[in-house]
MOPAC internal coordinates of N, CA, C and O (Angstrom, degrees):
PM7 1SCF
backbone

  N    0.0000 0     0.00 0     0.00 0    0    0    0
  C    1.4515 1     0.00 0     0.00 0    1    0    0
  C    1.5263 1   110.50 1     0.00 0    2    1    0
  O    1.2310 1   124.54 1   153.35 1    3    2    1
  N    1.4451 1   108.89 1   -26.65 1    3    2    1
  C    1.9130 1    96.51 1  -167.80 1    5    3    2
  C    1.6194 1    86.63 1   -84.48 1    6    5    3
  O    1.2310 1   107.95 1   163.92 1    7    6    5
  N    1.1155 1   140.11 1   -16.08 1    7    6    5
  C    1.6442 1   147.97 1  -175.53 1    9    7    6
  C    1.6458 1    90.52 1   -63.84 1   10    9    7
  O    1.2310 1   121.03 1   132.66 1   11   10    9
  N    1.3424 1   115.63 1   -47.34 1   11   10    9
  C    1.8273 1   106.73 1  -162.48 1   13   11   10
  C    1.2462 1    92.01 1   -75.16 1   14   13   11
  O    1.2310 1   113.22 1   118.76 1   15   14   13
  N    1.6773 1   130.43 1   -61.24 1   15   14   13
  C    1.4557 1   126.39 1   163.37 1   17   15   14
  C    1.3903 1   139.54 1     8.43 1   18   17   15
  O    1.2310 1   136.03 1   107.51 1   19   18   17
  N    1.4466 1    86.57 1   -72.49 1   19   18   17
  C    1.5892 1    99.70 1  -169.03 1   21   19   18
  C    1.4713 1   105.06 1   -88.63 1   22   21   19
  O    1.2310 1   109.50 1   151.14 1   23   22   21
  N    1.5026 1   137.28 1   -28.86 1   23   22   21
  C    1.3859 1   135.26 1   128.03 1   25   23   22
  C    1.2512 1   117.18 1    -8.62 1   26   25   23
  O    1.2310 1   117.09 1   109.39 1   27   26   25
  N    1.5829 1   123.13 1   -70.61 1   27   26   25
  C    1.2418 1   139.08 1  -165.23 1   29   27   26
  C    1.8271 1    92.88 1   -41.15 1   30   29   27
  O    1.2310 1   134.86 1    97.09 1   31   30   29
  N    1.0165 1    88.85 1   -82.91 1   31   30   29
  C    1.6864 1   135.66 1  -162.65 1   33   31   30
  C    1.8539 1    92.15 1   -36.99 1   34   33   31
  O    1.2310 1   127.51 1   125.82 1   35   34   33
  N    1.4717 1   103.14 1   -54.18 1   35   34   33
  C    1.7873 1   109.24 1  -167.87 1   37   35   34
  C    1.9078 1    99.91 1   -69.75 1   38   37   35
  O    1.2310 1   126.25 1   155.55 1   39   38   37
  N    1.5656 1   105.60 1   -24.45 1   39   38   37
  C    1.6186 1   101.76 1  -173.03 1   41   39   38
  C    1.8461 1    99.18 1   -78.28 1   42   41   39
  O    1.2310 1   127.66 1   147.75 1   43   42   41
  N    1.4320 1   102.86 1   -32.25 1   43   42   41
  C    1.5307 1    98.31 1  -173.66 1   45   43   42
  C    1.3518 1   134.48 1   -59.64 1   46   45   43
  O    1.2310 1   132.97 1   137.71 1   47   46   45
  N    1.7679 1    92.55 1   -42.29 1   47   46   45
  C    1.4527 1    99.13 1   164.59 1   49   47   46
  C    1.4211 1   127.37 1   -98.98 1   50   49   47
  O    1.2310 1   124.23 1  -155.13 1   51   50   49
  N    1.4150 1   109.48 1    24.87 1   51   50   49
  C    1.3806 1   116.48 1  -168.73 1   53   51   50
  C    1.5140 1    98.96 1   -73.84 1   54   53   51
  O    1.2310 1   116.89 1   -49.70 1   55   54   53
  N    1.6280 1   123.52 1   130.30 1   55   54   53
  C    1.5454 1   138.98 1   162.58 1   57   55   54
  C    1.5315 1   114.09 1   -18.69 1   58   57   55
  O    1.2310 1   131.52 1   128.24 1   59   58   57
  N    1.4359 1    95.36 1   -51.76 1   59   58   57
  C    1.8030 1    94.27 1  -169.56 1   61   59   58
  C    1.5984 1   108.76 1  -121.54 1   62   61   59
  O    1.2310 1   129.32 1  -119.60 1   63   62   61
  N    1.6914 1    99.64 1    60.40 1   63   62   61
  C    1.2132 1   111.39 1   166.27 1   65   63   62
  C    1.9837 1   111.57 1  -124.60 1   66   65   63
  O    1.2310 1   100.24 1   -64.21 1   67   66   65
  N    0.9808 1   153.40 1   115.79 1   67   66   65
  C    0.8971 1   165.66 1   165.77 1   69   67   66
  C    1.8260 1   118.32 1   -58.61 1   70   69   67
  O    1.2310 1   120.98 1  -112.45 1   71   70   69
  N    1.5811 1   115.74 1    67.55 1   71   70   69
  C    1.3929 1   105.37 1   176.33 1   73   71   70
  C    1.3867 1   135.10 1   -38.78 1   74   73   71
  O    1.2310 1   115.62 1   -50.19 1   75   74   73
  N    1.2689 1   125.91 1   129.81 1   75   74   73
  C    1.7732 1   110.37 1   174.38 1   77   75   74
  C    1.8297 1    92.59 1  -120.13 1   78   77   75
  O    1.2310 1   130.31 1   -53.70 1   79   78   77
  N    1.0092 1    97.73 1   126.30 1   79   78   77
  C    1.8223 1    99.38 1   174.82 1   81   79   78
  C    2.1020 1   104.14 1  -106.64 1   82   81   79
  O    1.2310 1   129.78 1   -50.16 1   83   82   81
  N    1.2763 1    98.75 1   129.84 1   83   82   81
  C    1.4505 1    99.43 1   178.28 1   85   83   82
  C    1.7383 1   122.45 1   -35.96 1   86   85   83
  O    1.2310 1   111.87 1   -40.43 1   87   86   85
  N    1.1641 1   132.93 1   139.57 1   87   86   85
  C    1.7912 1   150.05 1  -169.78 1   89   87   86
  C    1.7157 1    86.28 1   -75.04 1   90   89   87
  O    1.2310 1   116.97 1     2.95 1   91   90   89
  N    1.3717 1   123.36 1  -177.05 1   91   90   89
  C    1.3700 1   149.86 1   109.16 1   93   91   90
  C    1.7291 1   113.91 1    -8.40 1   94   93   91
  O    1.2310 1   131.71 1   121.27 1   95   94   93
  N    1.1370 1    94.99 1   -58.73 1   95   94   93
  C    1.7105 1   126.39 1  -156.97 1   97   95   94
  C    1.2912 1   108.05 1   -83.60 1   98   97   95
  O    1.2310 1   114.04 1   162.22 1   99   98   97
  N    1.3856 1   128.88 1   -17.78 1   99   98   97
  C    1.8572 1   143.58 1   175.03 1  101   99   98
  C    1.9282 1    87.40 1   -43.33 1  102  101   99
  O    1.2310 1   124.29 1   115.09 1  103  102  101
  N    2.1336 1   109.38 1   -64.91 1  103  102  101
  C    1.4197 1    99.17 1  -147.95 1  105  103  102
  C    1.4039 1   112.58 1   -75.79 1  106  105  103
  O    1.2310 1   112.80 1   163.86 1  107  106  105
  N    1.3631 1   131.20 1   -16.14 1  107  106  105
  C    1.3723 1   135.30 1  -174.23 1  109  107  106
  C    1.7477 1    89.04 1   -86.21 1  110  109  107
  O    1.2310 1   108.17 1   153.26 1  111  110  109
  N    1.2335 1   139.70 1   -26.74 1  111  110  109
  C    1.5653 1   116.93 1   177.61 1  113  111  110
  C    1.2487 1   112.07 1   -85.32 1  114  113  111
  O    1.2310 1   113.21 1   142.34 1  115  114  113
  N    1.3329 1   130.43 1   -37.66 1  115  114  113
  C    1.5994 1   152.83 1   162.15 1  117  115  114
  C    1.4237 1   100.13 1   -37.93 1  118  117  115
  O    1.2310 1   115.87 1   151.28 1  119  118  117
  N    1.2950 1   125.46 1   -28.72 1  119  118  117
  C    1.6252 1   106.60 1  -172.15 1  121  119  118
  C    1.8205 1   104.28 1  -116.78 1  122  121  119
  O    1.2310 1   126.30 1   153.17 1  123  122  121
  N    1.6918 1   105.50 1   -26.83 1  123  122  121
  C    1.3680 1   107.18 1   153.44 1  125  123  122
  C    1.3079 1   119.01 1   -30.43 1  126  125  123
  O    1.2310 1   125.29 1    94.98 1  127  126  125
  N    1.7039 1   107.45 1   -85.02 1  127  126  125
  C    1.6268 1   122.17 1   178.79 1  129  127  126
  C    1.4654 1    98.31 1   -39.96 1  130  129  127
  O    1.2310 1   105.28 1   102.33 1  131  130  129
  N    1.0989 1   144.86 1   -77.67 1  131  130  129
  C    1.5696 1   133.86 1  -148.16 1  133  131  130
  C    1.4784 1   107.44 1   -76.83 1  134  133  131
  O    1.2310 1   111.39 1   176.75 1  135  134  133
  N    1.0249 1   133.82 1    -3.25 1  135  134  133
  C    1.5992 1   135.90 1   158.64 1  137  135  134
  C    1.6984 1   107.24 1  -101.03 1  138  137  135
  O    1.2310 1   107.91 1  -174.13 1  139  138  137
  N    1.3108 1   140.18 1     5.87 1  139  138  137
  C    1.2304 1   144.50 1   172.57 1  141  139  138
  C    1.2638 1   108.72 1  -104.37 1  142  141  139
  O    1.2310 1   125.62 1   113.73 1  143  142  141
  N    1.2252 1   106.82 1   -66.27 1  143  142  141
  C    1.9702 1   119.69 1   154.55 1  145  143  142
  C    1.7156 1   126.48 1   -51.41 1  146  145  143
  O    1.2310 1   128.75 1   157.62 1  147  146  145
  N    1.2993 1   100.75 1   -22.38 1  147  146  145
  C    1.4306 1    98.40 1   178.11 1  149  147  146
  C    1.4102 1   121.63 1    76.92 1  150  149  147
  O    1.2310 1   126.40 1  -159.11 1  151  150  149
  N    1.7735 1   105.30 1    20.89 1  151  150  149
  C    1.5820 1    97.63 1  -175.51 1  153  151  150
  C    1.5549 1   110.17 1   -91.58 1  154  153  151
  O    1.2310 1   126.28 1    -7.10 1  155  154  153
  N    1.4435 1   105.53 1   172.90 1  155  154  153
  C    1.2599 1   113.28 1  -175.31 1  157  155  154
  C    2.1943 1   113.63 1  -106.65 1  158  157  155
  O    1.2310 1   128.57 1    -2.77 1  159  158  157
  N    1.0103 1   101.10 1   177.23 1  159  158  157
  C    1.6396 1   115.53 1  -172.90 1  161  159  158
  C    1.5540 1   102.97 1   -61.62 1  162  161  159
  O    1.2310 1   110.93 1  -171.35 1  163  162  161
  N    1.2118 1   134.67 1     8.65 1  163  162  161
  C    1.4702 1   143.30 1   170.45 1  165  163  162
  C    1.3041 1    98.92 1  -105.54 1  166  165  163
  O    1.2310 1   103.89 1   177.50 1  167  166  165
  N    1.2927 1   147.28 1    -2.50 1  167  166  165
  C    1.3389 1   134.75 1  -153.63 1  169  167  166
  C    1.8285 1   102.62 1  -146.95 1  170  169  167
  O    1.2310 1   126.21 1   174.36 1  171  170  169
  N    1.2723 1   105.66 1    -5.64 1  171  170  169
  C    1.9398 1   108.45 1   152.37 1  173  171  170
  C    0.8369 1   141.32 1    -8.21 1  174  173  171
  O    1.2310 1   124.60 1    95.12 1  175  174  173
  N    1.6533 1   108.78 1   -84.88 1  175  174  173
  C    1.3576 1   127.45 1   165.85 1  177  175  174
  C    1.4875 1   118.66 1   -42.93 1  178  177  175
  O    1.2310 1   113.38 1   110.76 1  179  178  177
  N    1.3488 1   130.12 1   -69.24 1  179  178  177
  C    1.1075 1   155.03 1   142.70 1  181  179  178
  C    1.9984 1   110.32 1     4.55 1  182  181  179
  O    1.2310 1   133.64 1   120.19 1  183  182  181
  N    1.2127 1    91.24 1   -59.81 1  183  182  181
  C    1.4642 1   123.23 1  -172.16 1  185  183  182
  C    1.4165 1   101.27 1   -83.97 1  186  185  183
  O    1.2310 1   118.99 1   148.11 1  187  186  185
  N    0.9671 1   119.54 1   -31.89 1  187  186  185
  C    2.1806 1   126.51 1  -171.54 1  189  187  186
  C    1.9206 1    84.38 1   -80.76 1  190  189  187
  O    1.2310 1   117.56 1   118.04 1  191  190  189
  N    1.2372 1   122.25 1   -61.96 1  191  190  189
  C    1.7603 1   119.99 1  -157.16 1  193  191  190
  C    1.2893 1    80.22 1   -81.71 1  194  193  191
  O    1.2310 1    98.54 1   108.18 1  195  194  193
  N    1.4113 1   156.08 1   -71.82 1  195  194  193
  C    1.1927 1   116.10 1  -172.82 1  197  195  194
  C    1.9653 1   129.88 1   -39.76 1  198  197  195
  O    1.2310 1   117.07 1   119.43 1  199  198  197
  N    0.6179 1   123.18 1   -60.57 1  199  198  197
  C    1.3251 1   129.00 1   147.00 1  201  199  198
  C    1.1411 1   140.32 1    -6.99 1  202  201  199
  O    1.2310 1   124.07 1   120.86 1  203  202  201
  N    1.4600 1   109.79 1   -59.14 1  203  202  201
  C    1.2164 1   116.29 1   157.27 1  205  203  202
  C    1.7207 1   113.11 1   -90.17 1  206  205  203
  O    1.2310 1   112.00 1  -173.76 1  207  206  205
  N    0.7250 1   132.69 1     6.24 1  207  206  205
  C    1.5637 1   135.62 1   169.42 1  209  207  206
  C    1.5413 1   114.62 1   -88.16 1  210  209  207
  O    1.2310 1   124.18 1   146.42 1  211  210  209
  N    1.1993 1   109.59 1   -33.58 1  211  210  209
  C    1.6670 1   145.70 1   156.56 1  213  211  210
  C    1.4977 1   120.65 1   -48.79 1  214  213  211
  O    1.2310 1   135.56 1   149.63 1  215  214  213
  N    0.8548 1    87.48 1   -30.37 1  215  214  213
  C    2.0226 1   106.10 1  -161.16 1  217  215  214
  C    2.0486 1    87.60 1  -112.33 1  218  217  215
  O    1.2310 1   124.04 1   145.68 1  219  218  217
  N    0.9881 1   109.85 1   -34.32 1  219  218  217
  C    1.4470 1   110.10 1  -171.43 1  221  219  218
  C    1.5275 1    98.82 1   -84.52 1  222  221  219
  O    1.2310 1   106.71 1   151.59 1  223  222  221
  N    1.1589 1   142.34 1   -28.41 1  223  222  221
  C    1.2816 1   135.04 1  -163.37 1  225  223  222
  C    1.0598 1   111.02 1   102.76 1  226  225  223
  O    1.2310 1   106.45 1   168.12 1  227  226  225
  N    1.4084 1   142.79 1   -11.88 1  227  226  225
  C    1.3921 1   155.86 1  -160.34 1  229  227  226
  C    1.6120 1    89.56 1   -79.12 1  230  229  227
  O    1.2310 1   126.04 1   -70.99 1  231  230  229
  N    1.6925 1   105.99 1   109.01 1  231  230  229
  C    1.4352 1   118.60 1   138.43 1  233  231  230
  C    1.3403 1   157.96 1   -84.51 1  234  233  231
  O    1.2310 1   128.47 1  -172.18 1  235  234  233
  N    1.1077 1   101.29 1     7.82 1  235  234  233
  C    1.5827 1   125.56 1  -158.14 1  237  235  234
  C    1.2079 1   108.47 1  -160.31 1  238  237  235
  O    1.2310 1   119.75 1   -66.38 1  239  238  237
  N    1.5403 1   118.08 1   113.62 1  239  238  237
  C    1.6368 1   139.39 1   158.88 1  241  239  238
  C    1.1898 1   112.90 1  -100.44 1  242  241  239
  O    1.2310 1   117.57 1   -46.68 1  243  242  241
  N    1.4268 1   122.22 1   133.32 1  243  242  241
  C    1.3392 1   141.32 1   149.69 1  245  243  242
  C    1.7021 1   116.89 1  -100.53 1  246  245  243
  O    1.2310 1   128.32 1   -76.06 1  247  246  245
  N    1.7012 1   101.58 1   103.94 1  247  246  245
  C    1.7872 1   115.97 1  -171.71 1  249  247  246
  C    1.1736 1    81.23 1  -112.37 1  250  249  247
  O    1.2310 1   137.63 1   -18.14 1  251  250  249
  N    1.4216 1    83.45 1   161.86 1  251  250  249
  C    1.8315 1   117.76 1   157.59 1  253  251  250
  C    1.8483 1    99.44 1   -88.91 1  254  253  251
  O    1.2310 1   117.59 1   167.00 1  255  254  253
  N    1.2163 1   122.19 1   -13.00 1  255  254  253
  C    1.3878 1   118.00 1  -143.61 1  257  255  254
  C    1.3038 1    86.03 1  -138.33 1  258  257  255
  O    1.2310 1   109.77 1  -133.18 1  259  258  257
  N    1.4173 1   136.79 1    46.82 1  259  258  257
  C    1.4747 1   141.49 1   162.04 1  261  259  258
  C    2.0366 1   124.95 1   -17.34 1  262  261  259
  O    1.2310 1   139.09 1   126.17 1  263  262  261
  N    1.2665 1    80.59 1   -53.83 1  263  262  261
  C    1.8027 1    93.77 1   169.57 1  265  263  262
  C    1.3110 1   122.01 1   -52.73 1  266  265  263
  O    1.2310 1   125.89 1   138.67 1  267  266  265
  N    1.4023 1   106.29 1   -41.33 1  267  266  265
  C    1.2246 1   117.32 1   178.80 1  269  267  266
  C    1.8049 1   126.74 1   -59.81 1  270  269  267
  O    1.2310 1   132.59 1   174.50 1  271  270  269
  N    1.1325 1    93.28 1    -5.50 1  271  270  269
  C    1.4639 1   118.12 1   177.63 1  273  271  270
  C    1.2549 1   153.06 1  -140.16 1  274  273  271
  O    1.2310 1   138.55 1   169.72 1  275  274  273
  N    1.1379 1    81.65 1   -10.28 1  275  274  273
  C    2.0898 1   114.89 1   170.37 1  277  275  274
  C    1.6184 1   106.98 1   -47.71 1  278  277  275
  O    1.2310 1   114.83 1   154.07 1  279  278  277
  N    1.8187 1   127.40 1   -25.93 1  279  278  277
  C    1.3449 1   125.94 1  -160.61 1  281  279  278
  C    1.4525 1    98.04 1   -86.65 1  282  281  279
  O    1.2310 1   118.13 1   168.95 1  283  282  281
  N    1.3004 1   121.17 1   -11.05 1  283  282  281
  C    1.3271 1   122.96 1  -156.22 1  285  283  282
  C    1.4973 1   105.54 1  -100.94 1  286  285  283
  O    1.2310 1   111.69 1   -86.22 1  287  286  285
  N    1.6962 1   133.26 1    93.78 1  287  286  285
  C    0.7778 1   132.57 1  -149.33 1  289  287  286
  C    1.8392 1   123.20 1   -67.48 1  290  289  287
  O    1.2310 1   134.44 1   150.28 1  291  290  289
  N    1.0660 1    89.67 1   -29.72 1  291  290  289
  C    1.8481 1   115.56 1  -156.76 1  293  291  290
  C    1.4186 1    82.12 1   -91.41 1  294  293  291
  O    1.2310 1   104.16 1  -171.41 1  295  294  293
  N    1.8435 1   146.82 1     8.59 1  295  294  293
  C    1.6408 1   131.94 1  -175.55 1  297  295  294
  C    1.7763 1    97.99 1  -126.80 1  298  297  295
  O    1.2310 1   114.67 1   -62.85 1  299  298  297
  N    1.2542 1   127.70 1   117.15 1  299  298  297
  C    1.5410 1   134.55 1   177.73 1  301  299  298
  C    1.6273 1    87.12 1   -78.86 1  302  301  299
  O    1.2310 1   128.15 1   -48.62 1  303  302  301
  N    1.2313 1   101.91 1   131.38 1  303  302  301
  C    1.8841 1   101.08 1  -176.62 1  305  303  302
  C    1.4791 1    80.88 1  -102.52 1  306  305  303
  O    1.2310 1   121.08 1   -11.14 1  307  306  305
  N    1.5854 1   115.54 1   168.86 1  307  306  305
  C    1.3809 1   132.17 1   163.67 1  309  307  306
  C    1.1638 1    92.04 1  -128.94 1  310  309  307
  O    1.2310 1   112.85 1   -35.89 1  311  310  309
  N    1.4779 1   131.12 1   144.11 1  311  310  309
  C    1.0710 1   117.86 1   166.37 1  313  311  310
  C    1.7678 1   117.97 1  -105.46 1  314  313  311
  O    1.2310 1   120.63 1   -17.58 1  315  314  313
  N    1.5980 1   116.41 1   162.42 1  315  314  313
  C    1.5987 1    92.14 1  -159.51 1  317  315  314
  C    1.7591 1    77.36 1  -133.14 1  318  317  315
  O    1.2310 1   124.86 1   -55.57 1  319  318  317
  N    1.4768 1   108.27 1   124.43 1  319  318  317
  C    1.6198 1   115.01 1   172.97 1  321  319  318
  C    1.7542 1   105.01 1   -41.72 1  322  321  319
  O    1.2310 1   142.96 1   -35.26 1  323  322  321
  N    1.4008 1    73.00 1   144.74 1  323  322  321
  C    2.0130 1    81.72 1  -178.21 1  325  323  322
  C    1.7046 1   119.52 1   -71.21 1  326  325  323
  O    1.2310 1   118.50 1   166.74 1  327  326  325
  N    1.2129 1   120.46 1   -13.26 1  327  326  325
  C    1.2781 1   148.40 1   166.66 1  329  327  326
  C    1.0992 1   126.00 1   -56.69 1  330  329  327
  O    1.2310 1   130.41 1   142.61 1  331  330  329
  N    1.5246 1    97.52 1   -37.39 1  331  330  329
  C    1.9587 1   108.29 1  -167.65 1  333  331  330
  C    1.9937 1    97.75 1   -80.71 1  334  333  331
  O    1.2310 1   133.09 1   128.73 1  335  334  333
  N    0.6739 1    92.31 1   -51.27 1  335  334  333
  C    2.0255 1   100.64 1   176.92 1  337  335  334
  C    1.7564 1    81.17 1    70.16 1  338  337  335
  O    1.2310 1   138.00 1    -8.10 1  339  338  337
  N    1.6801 1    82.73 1   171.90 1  339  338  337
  C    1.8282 1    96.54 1  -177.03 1  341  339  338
  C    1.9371 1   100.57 1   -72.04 1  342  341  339
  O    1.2310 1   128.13 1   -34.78 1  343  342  341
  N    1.4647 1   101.95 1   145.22 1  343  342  341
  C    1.6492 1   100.22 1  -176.35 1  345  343  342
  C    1.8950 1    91.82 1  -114.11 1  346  345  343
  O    1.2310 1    99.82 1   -76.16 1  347  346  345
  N    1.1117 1   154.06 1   103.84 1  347  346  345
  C    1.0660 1   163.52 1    98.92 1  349  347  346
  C    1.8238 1   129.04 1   -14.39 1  350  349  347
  O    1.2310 1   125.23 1   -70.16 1  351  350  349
  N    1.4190 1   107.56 1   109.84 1  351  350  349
  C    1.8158 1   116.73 1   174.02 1  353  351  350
  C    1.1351 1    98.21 1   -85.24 1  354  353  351
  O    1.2310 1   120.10 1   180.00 1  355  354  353

């Protein structure tokens, strides 16, 4: 766990990362999508960063967890082998 952490932490402040912090507007689309899509209270989170990635202009995700996002029409997933993990200089 302190391994995902300090990951976390090195992607956050990494130079050539571009923060997007959720709008106003994240919870009224967050509950749109999961009553349009039909998802359930396991699928939130999921549903909140789409959303706000949505709201940001963000077209393009790179997951480890591809499925997890395929429902979301308006996001081109890439998918990134589970193997590769984030590589950081």
């Amino acid at each position: 766990m302190d391994e995902a952490i300090r990951t976390a932490w090195e992607l956050w402040e990494a130079r050539e990362v571009t923060r997007i912090l959720p709008s106003p507007d994240v919870l009224p689309r967050t509950l749109d999508l999961m009553a349009t899509l039909g998802l359930g209270r396991k699928r939130i989170l999921d549903t909140a960063l789409a959303a706000t990635l949505e709201l940001a202009g963000v077209q393009r995700l790179a997951t480890f967890n591809p499925g997890d996002f395929a429902i979301f029409p308006f996001l081109e997933i890439v998918s990134t082998p589970v193997n590769s993990g984030p590589r950081l200089v």
